[in-house]
C-alpha positions in Angstrom: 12.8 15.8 -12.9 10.0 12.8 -12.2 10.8 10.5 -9.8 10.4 6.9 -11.0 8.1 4.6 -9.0 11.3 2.7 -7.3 12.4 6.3 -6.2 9.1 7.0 -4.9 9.0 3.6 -2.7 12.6 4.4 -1.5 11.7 7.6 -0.6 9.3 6.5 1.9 11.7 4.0 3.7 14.0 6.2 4.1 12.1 9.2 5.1 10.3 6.7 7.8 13.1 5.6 9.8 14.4 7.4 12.9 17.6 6.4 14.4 17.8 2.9 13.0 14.3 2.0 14.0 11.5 1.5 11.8 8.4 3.4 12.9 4.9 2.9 11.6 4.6 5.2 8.7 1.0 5.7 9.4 -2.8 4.3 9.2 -4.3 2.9 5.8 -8.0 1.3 6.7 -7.3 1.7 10.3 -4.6 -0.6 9.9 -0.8 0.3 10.4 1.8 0.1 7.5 5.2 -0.2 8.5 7.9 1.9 6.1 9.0 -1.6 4.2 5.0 -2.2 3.3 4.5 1.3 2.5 7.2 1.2 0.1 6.1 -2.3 -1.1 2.6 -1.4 -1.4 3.6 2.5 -3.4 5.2 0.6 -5.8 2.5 -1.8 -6.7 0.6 0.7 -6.9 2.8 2.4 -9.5 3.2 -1.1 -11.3 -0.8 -1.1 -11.9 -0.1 2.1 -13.5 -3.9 2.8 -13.5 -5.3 6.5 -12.8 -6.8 5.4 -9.5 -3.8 3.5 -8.4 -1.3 6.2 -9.3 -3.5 8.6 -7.4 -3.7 6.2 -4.4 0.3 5.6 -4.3 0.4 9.7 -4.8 -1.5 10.2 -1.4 -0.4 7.5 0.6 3.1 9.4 -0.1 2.0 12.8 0.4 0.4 11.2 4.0 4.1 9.8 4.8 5.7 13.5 3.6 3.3 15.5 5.6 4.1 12.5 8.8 0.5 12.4 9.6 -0.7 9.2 11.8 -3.7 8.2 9.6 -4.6 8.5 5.7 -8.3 8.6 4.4 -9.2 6.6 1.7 -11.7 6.6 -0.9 -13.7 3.6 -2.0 -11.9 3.5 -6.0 -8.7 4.6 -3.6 -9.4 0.8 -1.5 -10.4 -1.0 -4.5 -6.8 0.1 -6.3 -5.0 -1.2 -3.2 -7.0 -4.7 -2.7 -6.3 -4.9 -6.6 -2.6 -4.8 -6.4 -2.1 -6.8 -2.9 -1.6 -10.0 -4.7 1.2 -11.9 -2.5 1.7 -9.3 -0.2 3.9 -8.9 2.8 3.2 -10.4 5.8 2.5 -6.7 7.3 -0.3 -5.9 4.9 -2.2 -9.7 5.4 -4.3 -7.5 8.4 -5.1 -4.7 5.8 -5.6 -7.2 3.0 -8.3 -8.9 4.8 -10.1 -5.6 6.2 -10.2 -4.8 2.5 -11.6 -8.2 0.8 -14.5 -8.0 3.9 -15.3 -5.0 2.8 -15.3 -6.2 -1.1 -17.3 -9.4 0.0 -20.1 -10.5 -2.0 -19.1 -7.8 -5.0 -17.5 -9.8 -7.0 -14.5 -12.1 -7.5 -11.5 -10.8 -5.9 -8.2 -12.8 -6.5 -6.1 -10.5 -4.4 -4.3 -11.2 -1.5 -3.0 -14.8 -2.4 -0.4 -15.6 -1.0 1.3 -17.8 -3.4 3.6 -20.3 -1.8 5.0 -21.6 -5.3 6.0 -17.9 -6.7 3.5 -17.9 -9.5 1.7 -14.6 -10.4 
């Protein structure tokens, strides 16, 4: 039986805690993603519902599974994530912004707002 997305996200927060204490899940970018913004981030990911993105939730969970310390990332696997980081969590503002300097000057980008009157 499938997980669903939600499962998925779950997954990885409970999988990355040890003893009550939230550990960095691992490296995305260079940066470090804390279980809650792993999870957040998994299931935008699955929300997009594009190939790219699925596949790019898919390894980011396979890199928290196999606990390693840093996850590689291909450029359509970046461009999924800065696509779906719109009002993201304080943790992933670092991340975010490594990603958009990266992305500067190809195009408009209207990720990584964040949105202090709740609109989407």
């Amino acid at each position: 039986m499938e997980r669903s997305p939600r499962s998925h996200a779950t997954g990885i927060v409970k999988n990355a805690y040890h003893n009550g204490y939230a550990r960095w899940v691992l490296r995305l970018y260079g940066m470090p993603v804390t279980p809650d913004d792993a999870s957040w981030l998994v299931a935008q990911l699955y929300a997009d519902a594009y190939a790219d993105a699925v596949e790019t939730a898919l390894w980011i969970e396979k890199g928290v599974d196999r606990d390693l310390y840093a996850v590689a990332l291909s450029p359509e696997q970046r461009d999924a994530m800065l696509r779906v980081m719109i009002d993201p969590p304080d943790g992933l503002a670092e991340l975010c912004g490594a990603l958009m300097r990266e992305h500067r000057g190809q195009g408009p980008l209207n990720s990584c707002v964040h949105r202090a009157d709740g609109a989407t």
